[in-house]
C-alpha positions in Angstrom: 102.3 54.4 95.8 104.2 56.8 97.5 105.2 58.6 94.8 101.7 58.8 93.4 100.8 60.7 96.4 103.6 62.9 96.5 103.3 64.0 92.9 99.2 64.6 93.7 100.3 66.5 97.0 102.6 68.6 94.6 99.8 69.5 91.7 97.4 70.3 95.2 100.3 72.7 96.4 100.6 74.0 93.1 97.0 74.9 92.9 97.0 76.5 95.9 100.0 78.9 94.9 98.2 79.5 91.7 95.1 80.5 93.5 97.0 82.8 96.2 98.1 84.7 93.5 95.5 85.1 91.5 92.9 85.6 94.7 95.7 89.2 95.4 95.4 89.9 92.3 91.4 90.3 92.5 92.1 91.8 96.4 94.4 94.8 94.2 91.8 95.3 91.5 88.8 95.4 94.2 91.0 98.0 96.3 91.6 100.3 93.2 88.3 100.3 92.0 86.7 101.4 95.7 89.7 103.8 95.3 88.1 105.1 92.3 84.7 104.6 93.4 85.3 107.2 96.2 87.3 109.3 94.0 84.3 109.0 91.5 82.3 110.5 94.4 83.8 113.0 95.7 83.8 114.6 92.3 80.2 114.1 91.6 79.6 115.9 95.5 82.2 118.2 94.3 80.5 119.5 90.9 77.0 118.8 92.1 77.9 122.3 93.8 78.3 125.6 91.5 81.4 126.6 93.8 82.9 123.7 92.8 81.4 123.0 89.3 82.5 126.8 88.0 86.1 126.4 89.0 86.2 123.3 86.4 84.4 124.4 84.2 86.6 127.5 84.0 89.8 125.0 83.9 88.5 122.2 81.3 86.2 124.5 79.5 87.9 128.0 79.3 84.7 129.6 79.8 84.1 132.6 81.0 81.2 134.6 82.5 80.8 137.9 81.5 82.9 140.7 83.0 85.7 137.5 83.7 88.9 137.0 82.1 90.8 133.9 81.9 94.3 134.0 82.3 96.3 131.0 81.1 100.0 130.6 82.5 101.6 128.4 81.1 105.6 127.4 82.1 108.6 129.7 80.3 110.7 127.1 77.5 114.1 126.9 78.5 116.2 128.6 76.4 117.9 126.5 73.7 122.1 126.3 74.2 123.5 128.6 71.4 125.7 127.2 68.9 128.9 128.9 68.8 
């Protein structure tokens, strides 16, 4: 009898580890997407704006009014070791 009841206090214990887990696991995903949902937001605020829409627009796009130039910089290769 006793050991019935240990073994179903066990598989209870069991459960409850299980569900701790997986319960952070959903807390992590639920703080990640509210991450990106403000992320999400601030970009929408950000580009609803033409002072901050033409700056990307600029970057992704490589567009160019007229009378503008677009410079692209890109970092200097490192020279390759010559072979003797």
């Amino acid at each position: 009898m006793f050991s019935l009841v240990g073994f179903q206090f066990a598989r209870i214990i069991n459960e409850n580890v299980t569900m701790q887990h997986d319960l952070s696991d959903v807390t992590a995903q639920v703080s990640a997407l509210e991450a990106k949902a403000t992320h999400d937001r601030v970009q929408i605020r950000r580009l609803s704006d033409p002072r901050g829409a033409v700056p990307e627009i600029h970057s992704r796009l490589r567009y160019v009014r007229a009378n503008e130039e677009l410079v692209i910089v890109t970092p200097a290769s490192s020279p390759h070791p010559s072979s003797p």
